[in-house]
Each structure stands twice: as C-alpha cells, then as structure tokens.
N, C-alpha and C positions, 0 to 999 in steps of 0.2 A: 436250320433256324433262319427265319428272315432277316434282315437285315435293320427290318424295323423293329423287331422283339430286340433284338443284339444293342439298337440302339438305348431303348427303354430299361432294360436292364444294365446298363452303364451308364445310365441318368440314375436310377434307383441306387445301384454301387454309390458312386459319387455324393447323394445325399445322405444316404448313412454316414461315410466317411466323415462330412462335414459335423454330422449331428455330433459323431463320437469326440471330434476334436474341439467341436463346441463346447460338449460336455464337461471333457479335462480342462477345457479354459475355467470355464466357472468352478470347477471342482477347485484345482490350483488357488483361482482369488479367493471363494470361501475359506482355503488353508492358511493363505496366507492372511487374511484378515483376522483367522482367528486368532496366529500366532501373532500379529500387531495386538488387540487387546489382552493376550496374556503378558504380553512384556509389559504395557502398558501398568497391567494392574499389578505385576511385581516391581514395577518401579515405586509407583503409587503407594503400596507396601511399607517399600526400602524408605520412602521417606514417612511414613505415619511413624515406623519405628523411633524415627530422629525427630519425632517430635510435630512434624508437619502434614499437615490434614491437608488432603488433595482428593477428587475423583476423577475416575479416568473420563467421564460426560464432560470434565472443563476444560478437555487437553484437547484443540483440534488439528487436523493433522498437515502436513506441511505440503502437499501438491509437487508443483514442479519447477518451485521457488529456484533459480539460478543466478550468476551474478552478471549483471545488466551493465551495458555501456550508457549513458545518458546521450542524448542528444541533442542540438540547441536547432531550432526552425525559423528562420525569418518569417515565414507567412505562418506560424502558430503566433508569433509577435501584433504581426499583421492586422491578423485577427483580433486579436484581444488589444489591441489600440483603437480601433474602428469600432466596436460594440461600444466603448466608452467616449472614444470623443468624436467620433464618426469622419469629420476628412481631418488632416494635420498634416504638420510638417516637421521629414524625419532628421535629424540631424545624428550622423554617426562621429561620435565621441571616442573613438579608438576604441574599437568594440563594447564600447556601451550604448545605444541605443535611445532617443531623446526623441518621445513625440510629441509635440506640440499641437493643441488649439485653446487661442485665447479663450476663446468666448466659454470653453466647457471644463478645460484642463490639461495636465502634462502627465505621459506615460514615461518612466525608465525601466529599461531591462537590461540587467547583465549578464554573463556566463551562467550556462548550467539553470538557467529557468527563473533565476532571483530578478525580482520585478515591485514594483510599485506604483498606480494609480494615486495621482493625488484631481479631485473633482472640484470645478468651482460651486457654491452653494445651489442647490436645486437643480441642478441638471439630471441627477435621480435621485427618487425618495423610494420610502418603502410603504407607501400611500396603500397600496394592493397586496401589503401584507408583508414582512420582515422573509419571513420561509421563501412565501412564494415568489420575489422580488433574486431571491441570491440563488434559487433552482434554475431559473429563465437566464439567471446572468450565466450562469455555471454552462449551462446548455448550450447558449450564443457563444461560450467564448472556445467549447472543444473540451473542458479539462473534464478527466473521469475522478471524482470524489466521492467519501463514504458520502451518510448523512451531514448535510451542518448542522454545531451546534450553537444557540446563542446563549451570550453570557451578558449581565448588565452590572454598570459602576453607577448609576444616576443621571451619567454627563452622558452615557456612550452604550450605544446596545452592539458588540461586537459578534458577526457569525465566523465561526472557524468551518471550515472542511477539509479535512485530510484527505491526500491525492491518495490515488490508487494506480495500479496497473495491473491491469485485465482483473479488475477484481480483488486485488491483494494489496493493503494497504503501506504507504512508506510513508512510515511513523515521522519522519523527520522534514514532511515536504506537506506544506499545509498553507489555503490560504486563507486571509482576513478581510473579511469585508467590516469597516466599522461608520454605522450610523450614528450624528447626531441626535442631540434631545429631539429634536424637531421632524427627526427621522429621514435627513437629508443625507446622502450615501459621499461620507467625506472621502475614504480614503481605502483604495483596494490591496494589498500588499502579502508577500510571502515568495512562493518558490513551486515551479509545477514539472510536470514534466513533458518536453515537446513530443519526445519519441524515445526510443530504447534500441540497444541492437544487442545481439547475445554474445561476450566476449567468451573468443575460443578458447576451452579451455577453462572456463570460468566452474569457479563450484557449485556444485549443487548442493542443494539443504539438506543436512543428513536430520533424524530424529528425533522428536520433541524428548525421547528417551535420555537422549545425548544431552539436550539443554538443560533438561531436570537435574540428571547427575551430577552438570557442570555448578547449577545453581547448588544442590545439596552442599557442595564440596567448599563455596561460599562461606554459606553457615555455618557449618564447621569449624570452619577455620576462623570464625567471627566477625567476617568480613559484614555479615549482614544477619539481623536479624527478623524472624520470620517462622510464622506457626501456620498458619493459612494460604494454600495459595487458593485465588480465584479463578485464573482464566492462563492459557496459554496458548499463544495465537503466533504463526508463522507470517512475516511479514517483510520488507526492505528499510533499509536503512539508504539516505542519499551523506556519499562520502566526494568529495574533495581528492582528487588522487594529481591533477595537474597543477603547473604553476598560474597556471592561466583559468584553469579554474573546470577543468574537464573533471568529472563527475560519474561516479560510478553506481549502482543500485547493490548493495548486498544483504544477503539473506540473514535475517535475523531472528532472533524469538521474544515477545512482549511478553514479562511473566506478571499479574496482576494479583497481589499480595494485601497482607491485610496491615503490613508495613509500608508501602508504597508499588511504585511498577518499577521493572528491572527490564534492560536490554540485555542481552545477553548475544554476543558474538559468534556465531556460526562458526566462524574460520577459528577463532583464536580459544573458546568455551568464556571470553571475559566476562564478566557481571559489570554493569554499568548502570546509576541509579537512572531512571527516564521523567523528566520534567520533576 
C-alpha cells in the first residue's frame, strides 16, 4: 500500500473520529438541556402548587456569572472628566478625585466608581434629542450599559442606565444623567465600573432552580407575599467589602413579582426587597 493511500486513509480515520466525538458533544448538551427544562418545570410545578403562577419562558438562565473584584482606573476617570469639561485641573483630595473647569464645571470621583458631574448651564443640552444626547455621552465616556430609561417630575427629565459587564446587568450600579426644563444637562451622577478581575476562588452562580426554592421558602414562612412571578434574571450586585471602599461584583438573582422585585443572594439564598 502506498504511502499516499496510508496517508488518506488516516486523514479519513481522523475525521470520522472527530465527527463521532462531535456528535456525543451535541448529544450530551441536547441531554443536558433537556434535563435543565425538566427541573425547571418541576420547580415551576412545586410552586403553582403553593400557590404561585410562574413559566419556565420567564426563567432565564444564569451563564458564567462569578464573583468579580471591582477595579478603580485613573484614565477611565480621565476620560469621563475630559468628555464633560474637556481640559481641567486635577486636584487629589486623599483619594478623592476633584476636576475642575470654570468655565464648564466640576467632576468628583471616589472609590469603587462613585462619581458625580455637576455642569455649568448650557454647556450640554439635549437640543438633538434626550436618547440620542445620553447614547453619544455613554459611548465617549467607555461605560457598557442596558438601555436608558427616562423618567419626568415637570422641573427635571432624568435618564437612568444600569451598568453592565460583558452584557450582564449589576442591578445596583446605575448612572443619571438629569436635564433641566430647558433641557440643559445639569448634573451626571451614580457609580460605574472601571474594570473587574476574577477573584480566585470566588463563586459561581449556581441555579435559577436554587433561587426559586430559596424565594418559595420566603413565602412560606411569610416573609413575603407573592402569587405571580414575572421574570427571573441572573445578574451582579456591587458590595462594599473594604474600609476604604474596595468593591466586589456578586452574583445574584432579580425575581420580578406581581408584589414588587426581590434580590435574592446567591451565596446566602436571602430575599431582600430591590428598590
């Protein structure tokens, strides 16, 4: 047999092998997927019985949610003092942060991403449209956020956007942009994140299964009342773990109820009422 047949048919070998072990791959996830909606819908079940009306289409599923080191960035600061007042002067406050320009206005940042913009009148308006004014600013400054939402009192049209990382929302880290009647952009303020590092060690999100249960055991006990759930959505919580103000991301579950929304603690199973 040639040497070139010998080689051909050990390219051939070779690609079968891979197909077959391709094949158990996808067999395996088909198995296990199936078996995530069957737990799913005997949770779903477990609590219709108790009274509470859920489908497993509102439950989505948790990724590779872990618990995050926060990180604080001069030049993420940098940046988002210069998009607003464009040159300044920095003045460091014992790690607070103070940037200065008369003519436009004054930026503060402290630990862990807490910051505020305050603008002198007219330096930006939302002339080219509320949305599209706080996208462009969003974009210039670096932060990843869901959508903004805006909300109005009469005096004030305030846009909220909830930070994200890589896509996954941390319910507790959100900033404000709020325009006058005039639509002149007063005041920028909240808490974002510069960067993240994965603490070793750190937990991973076990399943929406797990939060369900933990919420059930809630109600129960009377802690909360609750006939509807809406939505269940894995997402980070920003926690405070230093004295100084070091900051950590953990994995939590947003339950969205026809009593209000609940957080609900990863690590600990806690129920905790959210806004």
């Amino acid at each position: 047999m040639s040497s070139s047949r010998l080689k051909n048919l050990a390219i051939a070998a070779l690609l079968l092998l891979n197909a077959f072990f391709l094949t158990m791959i996808i067999l395996d996830n088909a198995a296990i997927a199936r078996e995530q909606r069957k737990t799913m819908e005997n949770i779903c079940a477990i609590l219709r019985s108790n009274g509470i009306s859920v489908s497993p289409a509102d439950i989505n599923s948790a990724g590779e949610l872990r618990t995050m080191r926060m990180t604080r960035s001069d030049e993420a600061e940098a940046v988002i003092a210069g998009v607003f007042l464009d040159e300044y002067i920095l003045i460091d406050q014992g790690g607070i942060y103070l940037y200065e320009n008369t003519a436009r206005g004054v930026a503060e940042f402290a630990s862990a991403g807490d910051f505020e913009v305050v603008l002198n009148h007219g330096v930006i308006t939302d002339e080219e449209g509320t949305h599209r004014v706080v996208r462009e600013l969003l974009s210039s400054l670096g932060i990843e956020t869901s959508n903004p939402v805006i909300t109005e009192d009469g005096e004030h049209r305030t846009v909220t956007a909830v930070c994200t990382y890589r896509g996954t929302e941390i319910f507790n880290c959100a900033i404000e942009f709020v325009f006058g009647s005039d639509g002149s952009l007063q005041t920028v303020n909240g808490r974002y994140m510069a960067g993240a590092d994965a603490v070793e060690g750190g937990r991973q999100i076990s399943s929406a299964a797990t939060a369900l249960l933990d919420f059930l055991a809630s109600v129960i006990d009377g802690e909360i009342e609750c006939t509807q759930i809406y939505s269940v959505d894995p997402g980070y919580q920003r926690r405070v773990v230093g004295a100084f103000g070091e900051s950590e991301l953990a994995p939590v579950w947003l339950l969205t109820t026809d009593t209000g929304s609940y957080i609900i603690d990863d690590a600990t199973g806690q129920v905790a009422v959210w806004n």
